[in-house]
Structures are given as C-alpha cells and as structure tokens.
C-alpha positions in Angstrom: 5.7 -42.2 -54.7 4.9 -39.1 -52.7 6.0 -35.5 -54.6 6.6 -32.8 -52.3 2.8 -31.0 -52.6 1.4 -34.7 -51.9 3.5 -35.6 -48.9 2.6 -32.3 -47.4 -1.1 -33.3 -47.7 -0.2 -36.1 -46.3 1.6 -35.4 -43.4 -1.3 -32.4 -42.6 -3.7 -35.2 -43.3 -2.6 -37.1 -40.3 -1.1 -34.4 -38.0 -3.5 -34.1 -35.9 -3.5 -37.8 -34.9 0.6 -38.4 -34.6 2.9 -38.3 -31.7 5.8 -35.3 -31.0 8.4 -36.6 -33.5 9.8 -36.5 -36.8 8.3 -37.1 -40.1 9.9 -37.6 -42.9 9.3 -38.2 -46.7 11.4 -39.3 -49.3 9.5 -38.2 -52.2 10.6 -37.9 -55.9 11.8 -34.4 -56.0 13.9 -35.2 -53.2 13.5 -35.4 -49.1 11.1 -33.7 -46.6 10.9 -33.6 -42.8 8.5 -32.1 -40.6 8.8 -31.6 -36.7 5.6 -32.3 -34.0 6.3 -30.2 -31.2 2.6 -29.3 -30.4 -0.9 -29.7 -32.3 -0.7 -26.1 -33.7 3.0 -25.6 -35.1 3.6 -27.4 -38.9 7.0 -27.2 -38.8 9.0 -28.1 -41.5 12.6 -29.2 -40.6 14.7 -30.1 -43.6 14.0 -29.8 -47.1 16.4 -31.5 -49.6 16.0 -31.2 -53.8 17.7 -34.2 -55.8 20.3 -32.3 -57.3 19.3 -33.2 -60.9 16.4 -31.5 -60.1 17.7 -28.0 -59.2 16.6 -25.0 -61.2 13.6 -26.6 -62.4 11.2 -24.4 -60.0 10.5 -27.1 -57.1 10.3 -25.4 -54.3 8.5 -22.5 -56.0 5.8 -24.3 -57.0 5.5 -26.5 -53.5 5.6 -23.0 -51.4 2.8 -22.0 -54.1 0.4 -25.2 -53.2 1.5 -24.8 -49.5 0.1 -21.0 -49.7 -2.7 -22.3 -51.4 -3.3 -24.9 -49.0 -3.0 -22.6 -46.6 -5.5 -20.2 -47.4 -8.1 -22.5 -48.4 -7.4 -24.5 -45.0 -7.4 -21.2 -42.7 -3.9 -22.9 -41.1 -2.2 -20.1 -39.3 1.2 -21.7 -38.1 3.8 -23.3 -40.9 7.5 -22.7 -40.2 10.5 -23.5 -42.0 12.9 -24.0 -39.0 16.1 -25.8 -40.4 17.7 -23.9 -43.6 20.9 -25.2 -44.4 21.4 -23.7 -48.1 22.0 -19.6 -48.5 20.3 -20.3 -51.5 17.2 -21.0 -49.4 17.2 -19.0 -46.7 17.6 -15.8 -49.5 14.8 -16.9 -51.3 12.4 -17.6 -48.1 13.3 -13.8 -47.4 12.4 -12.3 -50.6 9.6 -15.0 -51.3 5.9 -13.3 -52.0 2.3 -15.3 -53.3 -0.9 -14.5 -53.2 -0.7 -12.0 -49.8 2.1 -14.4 -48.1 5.2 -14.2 -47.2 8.1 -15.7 -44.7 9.1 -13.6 -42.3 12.5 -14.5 -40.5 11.7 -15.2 -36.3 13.1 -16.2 -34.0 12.2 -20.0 -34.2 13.0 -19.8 -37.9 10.9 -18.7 -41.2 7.4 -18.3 -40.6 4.8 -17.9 -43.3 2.5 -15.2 -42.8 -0.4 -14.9 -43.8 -2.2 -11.6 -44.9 1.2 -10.7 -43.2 0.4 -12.0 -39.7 3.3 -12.0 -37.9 4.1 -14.6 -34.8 5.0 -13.1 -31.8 7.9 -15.6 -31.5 
C-alpha cells in the first residue's frame, strides 16, 4: 500500500501520460487527490490524515519529500487547491524547507520555489 511520499511519486510518475481528471490514492496515512487540468499544473485537491494518525508529523515530512522532489526534479508548478482544515491552511502559510515556501494565490497554495511566485 501506497504512503503519501510513494503515491506522489506515483502519480508524477505517470502524469504526463493521464487524461484531465482526478486521481486519487488511498494510502496508509490516509487519502490523496490530485487534479489534471493541464500537462504543467500538479495540483493537489484533497488531502485527508487517518485521524489516529494526527500529530505524528505526516504532512511535514510529505511537504519535506515533495520539496525535495521538487528541487531535485526542477518541477515549477505544485498547488494545494482544496484546504478544508484551518489547521492546514495555517500551516501551508507559515510552512518554510529548504528555500520553499506556499504562497496563498489566487487558485489556492502554491509552492514556490527559491520563492518564485505564480502570477495567478
């Protein structure tokens, strides 16, 4: 069963061959879903932690491997485009690794690289 760093490799694995639809993964830290509006934008929809998971770092260390991933993969559009929980959308504002950060757009959160920010 997929984690949340794996199915994220996954579905950037594939993106470039899939249709303009929905993705998603249930995976054992909980449920992802990514968005294919267009062959540049990874956009990820919904993210949901198993509750008896919570407070155990998560989505901390996924946003770390998807910075990582990032970098090493010179991707330049991920956005988070569906946060439900305050207690995401307050820690996509103040989250900070390795020279990236989310900045709040229009669209939804985008992470910026080297602080690159969308024009949307």
């Amino acid at each position: 069963m997929y984690t949340f760093s794996s199915a994220f490799e996954n579905y950037i694995s594939i993106f470039d061959n899939t249709e303009k639809k929905s993705y998603e993964y249930d995976t054992i830290e909980g449920e992802l879903r990514f968005v294919k509006i267009n062959s540049t934008d990874i956009i990820l929809n919904s993210i949901y932690v198993k509750p008896e998971l919570r407070g155990r770092k998560i989505l901390e260390k996924f946003f770390f491997h998807v910075v990582k991933f990032i970098e090493q993969n010179n991707l330049k559009y991920f956005w988070i485009v569906d946060v439900i929980s305050k207690i995401l959308y307050d820690y996509l504002l103040r989250f900070e690794h390795d020279n990236c950060k989310f900045k709040l757009c229009h669209k939804g959160f985008f992470m910026s690289y080297n602080y690159y920010v969308a024009s949307t």
